[in-house]
C-alpha distance (Angstrom), angle and dihedral (degrees) to the residues before:
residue distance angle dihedral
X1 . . .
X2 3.39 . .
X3 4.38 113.0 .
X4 3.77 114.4 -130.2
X5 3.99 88.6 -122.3
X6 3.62 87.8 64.4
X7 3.96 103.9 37.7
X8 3.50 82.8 45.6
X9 4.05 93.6 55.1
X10 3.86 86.7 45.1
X11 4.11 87.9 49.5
X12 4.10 85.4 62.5
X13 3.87 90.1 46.1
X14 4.18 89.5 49.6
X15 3.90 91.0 39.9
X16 3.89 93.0 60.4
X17 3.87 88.0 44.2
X18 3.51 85.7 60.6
X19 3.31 111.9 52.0
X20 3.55 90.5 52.1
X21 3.79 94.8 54.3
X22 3.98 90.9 44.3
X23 4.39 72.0 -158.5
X24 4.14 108.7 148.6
X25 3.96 114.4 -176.0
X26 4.01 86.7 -129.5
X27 3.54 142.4 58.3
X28 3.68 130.8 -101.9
X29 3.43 107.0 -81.0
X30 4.08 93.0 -162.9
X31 3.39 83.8 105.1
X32 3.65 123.0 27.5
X33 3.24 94.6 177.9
X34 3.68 104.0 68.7
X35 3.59 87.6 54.8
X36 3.60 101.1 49.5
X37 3.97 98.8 -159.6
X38 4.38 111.7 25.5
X39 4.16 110.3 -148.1
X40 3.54 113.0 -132.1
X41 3.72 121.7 -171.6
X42 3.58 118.0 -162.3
X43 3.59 136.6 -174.2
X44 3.71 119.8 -125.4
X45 3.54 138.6 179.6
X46 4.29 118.8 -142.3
X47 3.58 94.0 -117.6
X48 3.81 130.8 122.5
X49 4.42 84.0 -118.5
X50 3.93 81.8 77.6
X51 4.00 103.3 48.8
X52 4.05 83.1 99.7
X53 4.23 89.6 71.4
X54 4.41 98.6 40.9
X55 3.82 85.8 53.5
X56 3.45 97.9 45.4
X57 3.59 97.1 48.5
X58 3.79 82.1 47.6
X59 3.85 86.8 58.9
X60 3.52 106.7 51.0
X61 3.50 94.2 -107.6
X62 4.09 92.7 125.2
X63 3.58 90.2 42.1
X64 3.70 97.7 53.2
X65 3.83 89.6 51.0
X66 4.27 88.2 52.3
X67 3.22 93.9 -104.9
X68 4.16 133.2 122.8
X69 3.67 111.6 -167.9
X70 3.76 129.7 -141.5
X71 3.98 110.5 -164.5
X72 3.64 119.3 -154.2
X73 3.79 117.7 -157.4
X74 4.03 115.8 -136.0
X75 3.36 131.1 173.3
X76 4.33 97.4 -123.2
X77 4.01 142.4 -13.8
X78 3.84 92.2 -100.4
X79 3.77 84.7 62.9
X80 3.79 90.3 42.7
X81 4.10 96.4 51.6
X82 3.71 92.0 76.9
X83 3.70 96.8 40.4
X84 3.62 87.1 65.1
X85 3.77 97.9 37.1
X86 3.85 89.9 54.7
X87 3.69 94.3 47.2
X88 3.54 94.4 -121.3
X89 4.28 84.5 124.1
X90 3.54 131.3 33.5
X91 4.30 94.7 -143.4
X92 3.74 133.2 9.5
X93 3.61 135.6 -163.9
X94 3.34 119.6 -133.9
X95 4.09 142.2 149.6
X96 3.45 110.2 -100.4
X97 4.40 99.4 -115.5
X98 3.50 80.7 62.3
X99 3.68 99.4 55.3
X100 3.79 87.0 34.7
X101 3.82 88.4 65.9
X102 3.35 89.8 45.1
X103 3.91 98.0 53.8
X104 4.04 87.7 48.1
X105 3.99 91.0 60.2
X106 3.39 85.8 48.4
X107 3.58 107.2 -108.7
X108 3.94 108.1 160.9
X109 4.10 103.8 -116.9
X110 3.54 137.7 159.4
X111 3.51 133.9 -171.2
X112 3.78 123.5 -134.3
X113 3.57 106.1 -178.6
X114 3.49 143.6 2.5
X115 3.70 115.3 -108.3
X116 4.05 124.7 -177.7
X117 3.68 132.0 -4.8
X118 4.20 137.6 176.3
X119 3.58 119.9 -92.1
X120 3.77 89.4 -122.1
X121 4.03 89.7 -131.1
X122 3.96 115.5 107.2
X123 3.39 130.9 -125.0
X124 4.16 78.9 16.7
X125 3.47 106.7 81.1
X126 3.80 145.1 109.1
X127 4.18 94.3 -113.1
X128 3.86 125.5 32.0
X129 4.13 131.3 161.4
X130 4.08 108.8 -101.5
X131 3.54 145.1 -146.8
X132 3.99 145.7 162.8
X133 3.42 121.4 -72.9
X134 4.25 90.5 -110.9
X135 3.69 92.4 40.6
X136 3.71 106.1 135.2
X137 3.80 84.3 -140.9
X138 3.74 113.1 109.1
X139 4.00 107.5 164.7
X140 3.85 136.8 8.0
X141 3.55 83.7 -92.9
X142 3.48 90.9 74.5
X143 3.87 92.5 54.3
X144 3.94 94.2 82.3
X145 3.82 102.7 118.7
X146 4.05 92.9 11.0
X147 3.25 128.1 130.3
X148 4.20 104.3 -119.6
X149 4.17 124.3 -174.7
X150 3.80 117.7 -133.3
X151 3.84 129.3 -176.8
X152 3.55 86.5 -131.3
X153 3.87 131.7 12.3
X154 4.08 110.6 -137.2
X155 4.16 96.4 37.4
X156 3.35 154.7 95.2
X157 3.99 92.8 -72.3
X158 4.04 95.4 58.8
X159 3.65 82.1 37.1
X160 3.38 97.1 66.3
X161 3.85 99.4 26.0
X162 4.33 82.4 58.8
X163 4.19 88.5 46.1
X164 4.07 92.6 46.5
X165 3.80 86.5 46.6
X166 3.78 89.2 53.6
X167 3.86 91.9 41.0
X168 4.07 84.8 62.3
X169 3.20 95.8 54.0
X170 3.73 92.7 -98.1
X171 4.44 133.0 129.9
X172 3.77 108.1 -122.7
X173 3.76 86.1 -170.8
X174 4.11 91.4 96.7
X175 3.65 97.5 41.8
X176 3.56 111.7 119.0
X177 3.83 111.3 -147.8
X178 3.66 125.6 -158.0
X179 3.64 130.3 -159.7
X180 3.97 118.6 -123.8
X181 3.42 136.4 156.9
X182 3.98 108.1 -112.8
X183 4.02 89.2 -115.4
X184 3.50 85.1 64.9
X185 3.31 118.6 41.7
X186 3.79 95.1 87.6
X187 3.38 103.3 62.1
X188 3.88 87.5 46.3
X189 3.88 85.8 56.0
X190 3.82 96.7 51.3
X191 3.63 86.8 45.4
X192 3.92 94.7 54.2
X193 3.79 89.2 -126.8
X194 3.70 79.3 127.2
X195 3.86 140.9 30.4
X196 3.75 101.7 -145.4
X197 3.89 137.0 1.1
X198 3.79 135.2 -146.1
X199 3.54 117.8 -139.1
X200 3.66 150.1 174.6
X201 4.01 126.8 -165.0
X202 2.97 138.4 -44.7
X203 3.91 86.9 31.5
X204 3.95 95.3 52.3
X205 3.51 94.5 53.3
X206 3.71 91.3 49.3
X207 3.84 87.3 45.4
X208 4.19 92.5 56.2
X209 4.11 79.6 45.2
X210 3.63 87.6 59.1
X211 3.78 97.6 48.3
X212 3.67 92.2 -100.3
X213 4.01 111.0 145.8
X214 4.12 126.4 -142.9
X215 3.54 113.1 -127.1
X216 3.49 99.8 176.5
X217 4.04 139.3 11.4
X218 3.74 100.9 -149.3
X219 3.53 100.6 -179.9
X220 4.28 89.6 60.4
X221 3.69 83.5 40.0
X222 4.11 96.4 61.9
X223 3.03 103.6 41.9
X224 4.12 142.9 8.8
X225 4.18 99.5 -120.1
X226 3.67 100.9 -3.3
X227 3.88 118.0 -165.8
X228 4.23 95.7 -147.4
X229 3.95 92.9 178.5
X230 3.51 142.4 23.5
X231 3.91 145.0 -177.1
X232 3.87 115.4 -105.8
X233 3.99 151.9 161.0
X234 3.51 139.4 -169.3
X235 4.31 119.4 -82.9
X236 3.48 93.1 -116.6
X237 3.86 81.1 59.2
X238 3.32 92.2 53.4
X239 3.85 97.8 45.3
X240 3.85 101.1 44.4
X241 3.68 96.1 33.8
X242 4.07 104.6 31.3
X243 4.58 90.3 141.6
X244 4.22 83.2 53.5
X245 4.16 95.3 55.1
X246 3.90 88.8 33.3
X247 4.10 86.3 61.0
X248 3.88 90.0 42.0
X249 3.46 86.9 46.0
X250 3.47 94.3 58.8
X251 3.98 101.5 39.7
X252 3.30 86.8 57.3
X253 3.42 104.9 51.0
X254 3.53 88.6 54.7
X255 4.04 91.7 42.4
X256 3.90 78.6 59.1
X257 3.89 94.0 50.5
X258 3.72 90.9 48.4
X259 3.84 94.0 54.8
X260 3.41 102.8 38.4
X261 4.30 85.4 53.5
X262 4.25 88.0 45.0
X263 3.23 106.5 50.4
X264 4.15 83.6 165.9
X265 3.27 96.6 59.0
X266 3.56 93.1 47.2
X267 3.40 80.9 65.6
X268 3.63 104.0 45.8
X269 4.05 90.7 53.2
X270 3.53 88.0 53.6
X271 3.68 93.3 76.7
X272 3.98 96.7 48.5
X273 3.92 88.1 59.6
X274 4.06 103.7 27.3
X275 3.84 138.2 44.9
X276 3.78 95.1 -128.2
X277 3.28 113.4 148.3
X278 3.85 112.1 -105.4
X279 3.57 101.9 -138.1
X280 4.15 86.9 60.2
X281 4.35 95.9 55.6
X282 3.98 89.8 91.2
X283 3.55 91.3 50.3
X284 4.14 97.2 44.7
X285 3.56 116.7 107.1
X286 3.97 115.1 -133.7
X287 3.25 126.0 -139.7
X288 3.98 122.8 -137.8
X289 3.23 122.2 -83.5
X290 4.15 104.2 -147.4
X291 3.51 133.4 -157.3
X292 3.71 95.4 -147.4
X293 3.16 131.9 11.1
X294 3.96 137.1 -92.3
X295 4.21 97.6 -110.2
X296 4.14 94.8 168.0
X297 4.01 79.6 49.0
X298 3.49 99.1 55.9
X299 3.83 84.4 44.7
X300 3.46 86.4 68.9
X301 3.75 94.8 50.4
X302 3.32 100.2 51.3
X303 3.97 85.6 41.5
X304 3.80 79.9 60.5
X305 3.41 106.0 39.8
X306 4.04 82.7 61.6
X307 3.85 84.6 50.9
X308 3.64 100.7 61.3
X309 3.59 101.0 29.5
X310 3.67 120.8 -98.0
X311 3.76 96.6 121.4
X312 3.62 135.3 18.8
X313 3.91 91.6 -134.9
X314 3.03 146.2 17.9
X315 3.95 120.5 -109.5
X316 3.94 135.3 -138.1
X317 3.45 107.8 -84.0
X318 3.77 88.6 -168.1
X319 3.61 80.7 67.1
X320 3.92 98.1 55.8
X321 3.91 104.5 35.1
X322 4.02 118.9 69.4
């Protein structure tokens, strides 16, 4: 998987690409109605966090805004930043460390919409750190010196796993994270090539399904009502096409309201977009769905991403959210 250093170095290399071409994969939306029907390419990643945007192109929601969406699958938002910054998609999705990085190297993003947050209830939410069933591990305390999977090293997952470590008392600075793709990480768990695991649905469910026990929900553990991922585009997006994100805006918002007030068919649309295994959807765990986002949460990631390393500073949020 591609490090957020080095998508981030090939974000720069796209942005100057670019600007030169002045190229945008969509229409001018100035005027909506000489185009009839404005394409909008978006890109995704095939996670339960993005249920909110399959059901409410399924609704009409997109449509009654103008707009027909094209969803492009990637594998995570540190892939997605230079997408956007290139022009090559309209929107991304992305957790918000990653496009905190981004915004302290100076690429020019803006967020349009919040996307998925934690419940804020422990041992009840849609990510926790895992481990076998005879592990002698019994909190994140016990993770000091432990060898502890991550989708992907430098983010918000190690992020948070380091601040619920420190939150139990624990020092993160021994911990000895390895990168894994979320398929993965289970079968590197049974196989003791790890100690512990970090996971989101539908992988945690199927973990507790296994006999696999949650020692520690790092998301509720960072911070009370954490936004983890967010909707954005680039600022030159924003500024030459501000009647485009003001209809995305809007379908998503109510793509947001829709999902957090169907839970169900959050999890029916689920299995048009992932390969979860249909006899798990009752037991998944949603996340939230928010209407805004979290901004003294993200203070704390950024806060944090100064903490343990991956920046120097941290940047103006003012500067990143709409």
């Amino acid at each position: 998987m591609t490090t957020i250093r080095a998508a981030l170095a090939a974000a720069a290399v796209l942005l100057l690409a670019a600007c030169g071409s002045g190229q945008s994969p969509s229409s001018d939306a100035g005027d909506p109605a000489s185009a009839g029907v404005t394409p909008v390419k978006v890109s995704v990643i095939p996670i339960i966090d993005v249920a909110p945007i399959y059901l409410g192109d399924q609704q009409g929601f997109f449509a009654e805004e103008g707009l027909k969406l094209e969803l492009v699958s990637a594998q995570g938002g540190a892939a997605i930043v230079p997408a956007v910054v290139s022009g090559q998609v309209d929107f991304g999705f992305s957790n918000f460390t990653s496009l905190i990085i981004a915004r302290s190297k100076g690429l020019p993003l803006k967020v349009v919409a919040p996307g998925a947050a934690s419940t804020g209830v422990q041992d009840k939410d849609f990510g926790g750190v895992v481990v076998k069933a005879g592990s002698p591990l019994k909190s994140a305390k016990d993770l000091a010196g432990k060898r502890v999977a991550v989708n992907t090293l430098n983010n918000i997952n190690d992020t948070t796993v380091r601040a619920a470590i420190r939150a139990a008392g624990g020092d993160p600075k021994n911990v000895n994270f390895t990168e894994l793709a979320f398929p993965d990480m289970l079968a590197a768990l049974d196989k003791g090539n790890v100690d512990a695991v970090q996971v989101v649905e539908p992988f945690l469910a199927t973990a507790k399904k296994n006999g696999d026990r949650v020692i520690a929900s790092n998301y509720v553990d960072t911070a009370p009502g954490l936004t983890i991922a967010g909707y954005f585009t680039s600022e030159q997006t924003a500024t030459s096409k501000p009647d485009l994100v003001k209809r995305f805006s809007a379908a998503m918002l109510k793509s947001l309201k829709y999902a957090t007030d169907n839970p169900d068919a959050v999890r029916k649309v689920l299995l048009t977009y992932t390969k979860i295994d249909p006899a798990l959807t009752d037991s998944l765990t949603l996340p939230t769905y928010p209407s805004e986002i979290n901004t003294k949460s993200l203070e704390t990631l950024s806060s944090l991403a100064v903490q343990d390393g991956l920046i120097e500073s941290a940047p103006d949020l003012s500067g990143l959210l709409p």
